[in-house]
C-alpha positions as CSV (number, residue, x, y, z in Angstrom):
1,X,6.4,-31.3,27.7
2,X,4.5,-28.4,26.9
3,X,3.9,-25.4,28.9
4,X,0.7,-24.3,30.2
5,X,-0.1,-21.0,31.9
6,X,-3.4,-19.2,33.2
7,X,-3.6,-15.4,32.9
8,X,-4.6,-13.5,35.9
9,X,-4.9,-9.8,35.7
10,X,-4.3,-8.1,38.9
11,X,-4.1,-4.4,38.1
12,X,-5.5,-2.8,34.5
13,X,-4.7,0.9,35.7
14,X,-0.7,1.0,35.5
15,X,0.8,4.0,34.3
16,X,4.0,2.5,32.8
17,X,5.5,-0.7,35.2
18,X,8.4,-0.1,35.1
19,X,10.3,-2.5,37.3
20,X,8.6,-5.1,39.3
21,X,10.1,-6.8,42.1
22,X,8.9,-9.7,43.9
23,X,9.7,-10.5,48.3
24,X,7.4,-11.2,51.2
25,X,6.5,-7.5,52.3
26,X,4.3,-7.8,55.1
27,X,5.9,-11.0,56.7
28,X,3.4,-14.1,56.2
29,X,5.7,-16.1,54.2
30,X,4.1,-15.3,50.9
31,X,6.2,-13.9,48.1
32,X,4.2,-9.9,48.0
33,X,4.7,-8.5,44.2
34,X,6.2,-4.7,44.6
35,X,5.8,-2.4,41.6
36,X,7.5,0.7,40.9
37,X,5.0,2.8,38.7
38,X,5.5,5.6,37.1
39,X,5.2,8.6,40.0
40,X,4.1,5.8,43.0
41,X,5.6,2.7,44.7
42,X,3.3,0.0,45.6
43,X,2.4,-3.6,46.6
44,X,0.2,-6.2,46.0
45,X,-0.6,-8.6,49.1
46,X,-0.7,-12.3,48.1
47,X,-3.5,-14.1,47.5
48,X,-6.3,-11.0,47.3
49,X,-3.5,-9.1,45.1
50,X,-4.8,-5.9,46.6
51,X,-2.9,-2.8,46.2
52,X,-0.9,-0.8,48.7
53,X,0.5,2.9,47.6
54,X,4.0,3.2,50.1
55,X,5.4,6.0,48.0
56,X,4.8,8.8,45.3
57,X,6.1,11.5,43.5
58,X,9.7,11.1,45.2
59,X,11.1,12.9,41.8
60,X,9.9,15.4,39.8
61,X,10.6,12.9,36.8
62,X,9.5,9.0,36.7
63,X,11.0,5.9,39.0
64,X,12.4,3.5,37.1
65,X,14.1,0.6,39.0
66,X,13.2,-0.9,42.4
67,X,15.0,-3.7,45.0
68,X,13.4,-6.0,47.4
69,X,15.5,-8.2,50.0
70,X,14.9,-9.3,53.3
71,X,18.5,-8.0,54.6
72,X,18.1,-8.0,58.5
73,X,16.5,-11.4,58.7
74,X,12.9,-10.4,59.8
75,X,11.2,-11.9,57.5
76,X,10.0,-8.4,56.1
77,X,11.8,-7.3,52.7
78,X,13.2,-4.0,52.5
79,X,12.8,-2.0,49.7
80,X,14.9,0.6,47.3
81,X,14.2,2.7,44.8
82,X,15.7,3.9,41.8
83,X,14.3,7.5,40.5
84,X,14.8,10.7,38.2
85,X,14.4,9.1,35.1
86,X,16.1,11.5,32.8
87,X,17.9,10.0,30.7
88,X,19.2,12.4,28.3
89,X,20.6,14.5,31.1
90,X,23.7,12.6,31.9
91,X,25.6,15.2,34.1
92,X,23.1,17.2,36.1
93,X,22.7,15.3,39.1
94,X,20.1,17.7,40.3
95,X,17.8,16.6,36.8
96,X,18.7,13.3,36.4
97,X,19.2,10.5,39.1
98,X,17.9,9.5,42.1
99,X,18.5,6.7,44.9
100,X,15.8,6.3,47.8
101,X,15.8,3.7,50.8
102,X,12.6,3.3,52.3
103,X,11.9,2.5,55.9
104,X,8.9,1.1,56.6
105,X,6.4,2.0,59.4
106,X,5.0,-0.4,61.8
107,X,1.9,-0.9,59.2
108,X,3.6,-1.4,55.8
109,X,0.1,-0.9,53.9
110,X,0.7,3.1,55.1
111,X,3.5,5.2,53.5
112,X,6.8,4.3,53.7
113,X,9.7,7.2,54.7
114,X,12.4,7.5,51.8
115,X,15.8,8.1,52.6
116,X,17.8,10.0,49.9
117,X,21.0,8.5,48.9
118,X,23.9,9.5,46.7
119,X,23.1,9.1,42.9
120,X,24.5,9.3,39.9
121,X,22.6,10.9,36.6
122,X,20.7,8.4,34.7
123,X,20.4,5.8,37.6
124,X,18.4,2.8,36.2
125,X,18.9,-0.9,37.7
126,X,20.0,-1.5,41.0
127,X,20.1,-5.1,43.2
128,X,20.3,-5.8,46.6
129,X,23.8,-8.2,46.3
130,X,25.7,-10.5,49.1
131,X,28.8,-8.8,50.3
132,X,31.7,-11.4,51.5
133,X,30.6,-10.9,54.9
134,X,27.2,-12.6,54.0
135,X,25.5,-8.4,54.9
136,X,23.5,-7.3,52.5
137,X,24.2,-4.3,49.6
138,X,22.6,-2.5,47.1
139,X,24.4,-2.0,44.0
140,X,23.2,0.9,41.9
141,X,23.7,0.9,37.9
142,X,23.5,4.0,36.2
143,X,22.8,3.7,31.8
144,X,25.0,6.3,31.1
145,X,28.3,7.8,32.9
146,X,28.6,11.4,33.6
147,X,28.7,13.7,30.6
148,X,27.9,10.7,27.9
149,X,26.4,11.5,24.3
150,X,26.0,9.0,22.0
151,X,27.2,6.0,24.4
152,X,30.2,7.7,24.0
153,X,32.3,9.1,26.7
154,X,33.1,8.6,30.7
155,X,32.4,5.3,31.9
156,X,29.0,4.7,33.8
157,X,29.9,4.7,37.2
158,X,28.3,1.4,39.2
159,X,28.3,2.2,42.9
160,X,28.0,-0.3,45.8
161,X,26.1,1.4,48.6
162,X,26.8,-0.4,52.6
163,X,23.7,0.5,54.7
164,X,24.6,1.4,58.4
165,X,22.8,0.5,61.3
166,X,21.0,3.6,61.3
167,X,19.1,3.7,57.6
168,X,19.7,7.4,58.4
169,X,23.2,7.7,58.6
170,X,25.6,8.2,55.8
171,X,26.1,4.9,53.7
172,X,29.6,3.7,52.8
173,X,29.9,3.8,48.9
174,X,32.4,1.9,46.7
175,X,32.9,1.8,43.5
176,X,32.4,-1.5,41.1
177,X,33.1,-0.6,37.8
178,X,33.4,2.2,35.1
179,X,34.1,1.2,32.4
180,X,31.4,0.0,30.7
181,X,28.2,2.4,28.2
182,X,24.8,2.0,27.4
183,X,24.8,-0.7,30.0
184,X,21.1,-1.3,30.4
185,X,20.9,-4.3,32.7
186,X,22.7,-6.6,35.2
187,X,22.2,-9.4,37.5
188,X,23.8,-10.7,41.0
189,X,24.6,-14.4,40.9
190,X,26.9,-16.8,43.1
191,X,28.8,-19.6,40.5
192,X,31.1,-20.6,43.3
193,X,30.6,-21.9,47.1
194,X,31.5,-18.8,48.8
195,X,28.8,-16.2,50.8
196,X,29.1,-13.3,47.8
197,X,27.1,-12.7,45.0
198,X,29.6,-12.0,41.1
199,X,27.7,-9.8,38.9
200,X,26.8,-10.7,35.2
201,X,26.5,-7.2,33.5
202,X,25.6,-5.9,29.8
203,X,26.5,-3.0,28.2
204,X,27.5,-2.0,24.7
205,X,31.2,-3.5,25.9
206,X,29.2,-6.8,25.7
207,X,28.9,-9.3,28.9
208,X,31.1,-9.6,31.6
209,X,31.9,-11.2,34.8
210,X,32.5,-9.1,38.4
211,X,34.1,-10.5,41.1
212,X,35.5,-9.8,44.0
213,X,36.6,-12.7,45.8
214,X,39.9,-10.7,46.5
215,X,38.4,-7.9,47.8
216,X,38.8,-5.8,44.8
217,X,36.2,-5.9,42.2
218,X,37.7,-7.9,39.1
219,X,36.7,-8.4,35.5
220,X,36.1,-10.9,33.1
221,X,34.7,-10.8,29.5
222,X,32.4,-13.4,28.7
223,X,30.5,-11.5,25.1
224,X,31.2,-8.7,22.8
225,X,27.7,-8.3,21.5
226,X,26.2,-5.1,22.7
227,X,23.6,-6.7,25.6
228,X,20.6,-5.1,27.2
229,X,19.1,-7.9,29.0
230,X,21.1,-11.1,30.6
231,X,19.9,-13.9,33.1
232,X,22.3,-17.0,33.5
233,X,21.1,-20.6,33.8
234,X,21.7,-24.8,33.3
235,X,21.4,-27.0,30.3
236,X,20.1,-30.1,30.6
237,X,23.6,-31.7,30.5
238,X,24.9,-29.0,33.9
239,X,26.3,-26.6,31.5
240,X,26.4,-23.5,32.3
241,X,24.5,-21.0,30.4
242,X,23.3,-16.9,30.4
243,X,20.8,-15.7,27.7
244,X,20.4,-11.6,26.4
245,X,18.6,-10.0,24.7
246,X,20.6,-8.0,21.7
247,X,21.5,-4.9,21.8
248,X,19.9,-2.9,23.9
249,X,15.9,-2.6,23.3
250,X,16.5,-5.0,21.1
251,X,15.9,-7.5,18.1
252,X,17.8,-10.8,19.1
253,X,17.7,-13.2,21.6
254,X,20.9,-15.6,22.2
255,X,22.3,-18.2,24.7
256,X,25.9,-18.6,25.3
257,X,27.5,-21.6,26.9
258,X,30.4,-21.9,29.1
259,X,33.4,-23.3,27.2
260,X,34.8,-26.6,29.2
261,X,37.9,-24.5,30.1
262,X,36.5,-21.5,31.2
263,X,39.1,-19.1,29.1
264,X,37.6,-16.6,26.4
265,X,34.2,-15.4,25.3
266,X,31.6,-18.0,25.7
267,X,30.1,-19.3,22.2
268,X,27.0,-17.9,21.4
269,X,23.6,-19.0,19.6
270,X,21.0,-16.8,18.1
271,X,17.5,-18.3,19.5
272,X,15.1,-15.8,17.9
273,X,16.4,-12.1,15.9
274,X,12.4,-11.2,15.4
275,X,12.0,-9.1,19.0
276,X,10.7,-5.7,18.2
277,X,12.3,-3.9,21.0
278,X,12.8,-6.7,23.7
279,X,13.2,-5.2,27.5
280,X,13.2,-8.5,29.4
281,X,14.8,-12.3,29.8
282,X,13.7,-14.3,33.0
283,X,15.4,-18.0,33.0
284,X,13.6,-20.9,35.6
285,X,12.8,-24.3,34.9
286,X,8.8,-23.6,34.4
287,X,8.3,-27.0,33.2
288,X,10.2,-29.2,35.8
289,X,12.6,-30.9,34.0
290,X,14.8,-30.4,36.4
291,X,17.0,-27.9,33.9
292,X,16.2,-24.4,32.6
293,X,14.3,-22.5,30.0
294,X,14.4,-18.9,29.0
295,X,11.1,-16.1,28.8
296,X,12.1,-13.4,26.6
297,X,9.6,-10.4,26.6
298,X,9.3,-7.4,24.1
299,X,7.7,-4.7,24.4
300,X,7.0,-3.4,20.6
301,X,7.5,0.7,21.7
302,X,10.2,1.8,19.5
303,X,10.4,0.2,16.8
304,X,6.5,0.0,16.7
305,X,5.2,-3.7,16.8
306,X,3.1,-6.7,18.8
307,X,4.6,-7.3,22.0
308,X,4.7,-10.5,23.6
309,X,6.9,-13.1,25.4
310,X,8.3,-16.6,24.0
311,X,9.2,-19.5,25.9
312,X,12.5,-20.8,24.8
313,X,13.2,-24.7,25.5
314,X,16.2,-26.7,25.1
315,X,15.7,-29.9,22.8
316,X,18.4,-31.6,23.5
317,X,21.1,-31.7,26.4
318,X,23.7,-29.6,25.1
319,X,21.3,-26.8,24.2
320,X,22.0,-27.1,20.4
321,X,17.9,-27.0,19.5
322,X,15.5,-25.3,21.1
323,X,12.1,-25.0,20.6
324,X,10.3,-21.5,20.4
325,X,6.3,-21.2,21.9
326,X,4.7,-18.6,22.4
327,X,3.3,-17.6,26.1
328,X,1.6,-13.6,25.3
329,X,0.9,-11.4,22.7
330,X,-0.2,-7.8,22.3
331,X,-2.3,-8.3,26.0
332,X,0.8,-7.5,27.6
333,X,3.5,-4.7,26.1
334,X,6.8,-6.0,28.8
335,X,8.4,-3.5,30.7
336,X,9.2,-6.4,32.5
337,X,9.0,-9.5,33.7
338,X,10.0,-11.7,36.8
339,X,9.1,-15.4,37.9
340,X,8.3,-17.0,41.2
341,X,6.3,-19.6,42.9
342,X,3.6,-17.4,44.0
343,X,1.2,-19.9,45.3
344,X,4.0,-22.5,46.8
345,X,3.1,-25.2,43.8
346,X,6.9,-25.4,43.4
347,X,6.0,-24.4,39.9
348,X,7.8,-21.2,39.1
349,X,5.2,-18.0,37.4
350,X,5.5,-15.6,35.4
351,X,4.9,-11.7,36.5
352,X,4.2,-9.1,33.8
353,X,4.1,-5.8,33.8
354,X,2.7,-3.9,30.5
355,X,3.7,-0.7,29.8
356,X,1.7,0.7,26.5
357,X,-1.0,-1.6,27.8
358,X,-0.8,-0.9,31.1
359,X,-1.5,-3.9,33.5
360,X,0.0,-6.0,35.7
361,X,-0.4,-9.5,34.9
362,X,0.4,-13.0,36.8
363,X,0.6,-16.4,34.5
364,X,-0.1,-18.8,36.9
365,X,1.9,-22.2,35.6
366,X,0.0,-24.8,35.3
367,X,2.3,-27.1,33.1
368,X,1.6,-30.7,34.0
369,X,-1.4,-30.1,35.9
C-alpha cells in the first residue's frame, strides 16, 4: 500500500526546533505538541494548534532537548528541559549544561516555574523512563563526557534523576553509564513483561542494550557502527528490529535484526547511504499493516544539501527488501521528528520540526483514506 500524507503547517516562525515532544498538556485527552525552541519552551493546543510560551531564556546559550510524561497520573504531562547548548565546552559546567523541571501553574497557557537540576556539560537528550517500581524517571544524556576533545577521552556520564515528592527538593541521582562518546541519541523501550523501561543507546561505541532488571544497570552490545539516531521496531514476520541513522549527523540509514539466539551483534542492512546529515529516525506502522516502517529525516546543514524525510517499507516478511518513497523535501530541514495519532484516526502522523527552514509541520496520514 502506498502512503499518503497531508501537510499542515502550524508555526512558520521557529528559530531552530530543536526537540519536539508530543503529551496531553492541558488535560483533555488530546495528544498537545511541546516544542523546545531555541531561547523559549512552548506548546501547541490540539486542534487550533495555537501557541503557548511556558518558558524562555532559562540559559544564556540555546535549549536543546525536552521530555513530556504524564508521571503522577493526572492526566496533565509534565515537562523537562534540557539547556546550555555548548557543545564545545565539555568541562565548564557553568558554560555548558543545563537540566530544568518545570512545574506548572494552575493555567498551563501562563509561564511555567523551572527548577534547576544537576547537569553535566554538553547535556543533549534526556527521556522520562519506567523505573522497576513502575515511578517515573528522567534519564539525562550528555554528547560528550567531562573534558572530551575529539570524542576522545572520559566517558559521557548518563545520569538517572528520581524526582521527590516536593519537585523542589533535592532529586536522587544515579548513574547509568559511562562509557560510551559522541553518543548523540537514545531511546527507552520495554522488550520484556516487567514494569521498566531498557534503554537502546548510540554512540561512536555503536548500539547497545541497558538493563537493569537486577538492579544494577547492565550492558549489552548489539552494533559497532558509530550511531547517531536509533528507534527499534517489528517485521512483518515478529522479528525484532531497531533502525540508525550512521554515524552521527550522518549519511546512512540501516536496520538490524535480532539474531534467533539473541547472542552477538545483530546483522545489519544498509537501507539508504545518500542522507546529507540525517538527525532523525521515527519507526510506526503509518500504513496499518499491522508491522512497522521506518521515517528517516535529514537535515542537509553540514554537509550542505536538500533535506527531506523517506519512508522506508519492508517488502517482504523478513525485512530483506524494502521499498524507499519519499514523504518531504527541502520544505522541511529535520531537526526532528516524532509520530502520533493526533486526531484519534488510529493512524499514526508525522511531526516535523525544520530547523534552516524554520517551521513546525504536521503530516496528517491519510494512507487508505
Amino acid at each position: 500500500m502506498a502512503s499518503h500524507f497531508c501537510v499542515q503547517d502550524i508555526d512558520t516562525a521557529v528559530n531552530i526546533g530543536y526537540g519536539i515532544a508530543i503529551a496531553d498538556v492541558d488535560g483533555d485527552g488530546k495528544p498537545d505538541i511541546i516544542l523546545a525552541d531555541k531561547n523559549t519552551i512552548q506548546w501547541y493546543h490540539n486542534p487550533d494548534w495555537k501557541k503557548h510560551i511556558i518558558a524562555e531564556n532559562l540559559t544564556p546559550q540555546d535549549n536543546v532537548c525536552i521530555a513530556a510524561q504524564d508521571i503522577d497520573g493526572d492526566g496533565k504531562c509534565e515537562i523537562a528541559v534540557g539547556a546550555g547548548w555548548n557543545p564545545g565546552e565539555t568541562s565548564d559546567t557553568n558554560k555548558s549544561g543545563a537540566v530544568f523541571y518545570l512545574v506548572a501553574p494552575k493555567d498551563r497557557t501562563q509561564k511555567w516555574e523551572a527548577i534547576r537540576l544537576h547537569h553535566e556539560p554538553t547535556v543533549h537528550r534526556m527521556h522520562w523512563v519506567k523505573a522497576p517500581s513502575g515511578a517515573w524517571e528522567l534519564i539525562v544524556k550528555p554528547l560528550h563526557g567531562r573534558g572530551n576533545k575529539n570524542n576522545e577521552g572520559d566517558g559521557s556520564k548518563v545520569y538517572c534523576y528520581t524526582p521527590p515528592a516536593n519537585p523542589h527538593d533535592p532529586w536522587k541521582l544515579s548513574l547509568v553509564s559511562d562509557f560510551t562518546h559522541a553518543s548523540h541519541n537514545f531511546q527507552p523501550i520495554n522488550w520484556d513483561n516487567d514494569p521498566e523501561h531498557e534503554l537502546l543507546v548510540g554512540a561512536k561505541e555503536g548500539v547497545w542494550f541497558m538493563g537493569r532488571s537486577t538492579g544494577a544497570w547492565k550492558k549489552r552490545q548489539y552494533s559497532d557502527q558509530w550511531t547517531g539516531e536509533v528507534r527499534d521496531g517489528k517485521l512483518p514476520n515478529g522479528t525484532r528490529f531497531f533502525a540508525t541513522i550512521e554515524p552521527m549527523h550522518g549519511t546512512t540509514s540501516a536496520v538490524y535484526t535480532q539474531p534467533a539466539n539473541n547472542k552477538g551483534l545483530w546483522p545489519r542492512l544498509v537501507l539508504d547511504d545518500t542522507l546529507k546529515d540525517g538527525h532523525a529516525v521515527v519507526v510506526n506502522d503509518f500504513l496499518g499493516t499491522g508491522s512497522d516502517q521506518i521515517a528517516i529525516g535529514w537535515r542537509g546543514m553540514n554537509p550542505k544539501g536538500v533535506p527531506g524525510v523517506r519512508l522506508l517499507t519492508p517488502l517482504d516478511k523478513d525485512g530483506k527488501q524494502w521499498r524507499k518513497s519519499e514523504l518531504s523535501g527541502a520544505e522541511v530541514a529535520i531537526e526532528d521528528m516524532k509520530s502520533a495519532d493526533l486526531n484519534g484516526d488510529g493512524k499514526p502522523d508525522l511531526i516535523l520540526a525544520g530547523r534552516a527552514t524554520k517551521n513546525l509541520r504536521i503530516l496528517w496520514n491519510e494512507t487508505g483514506k
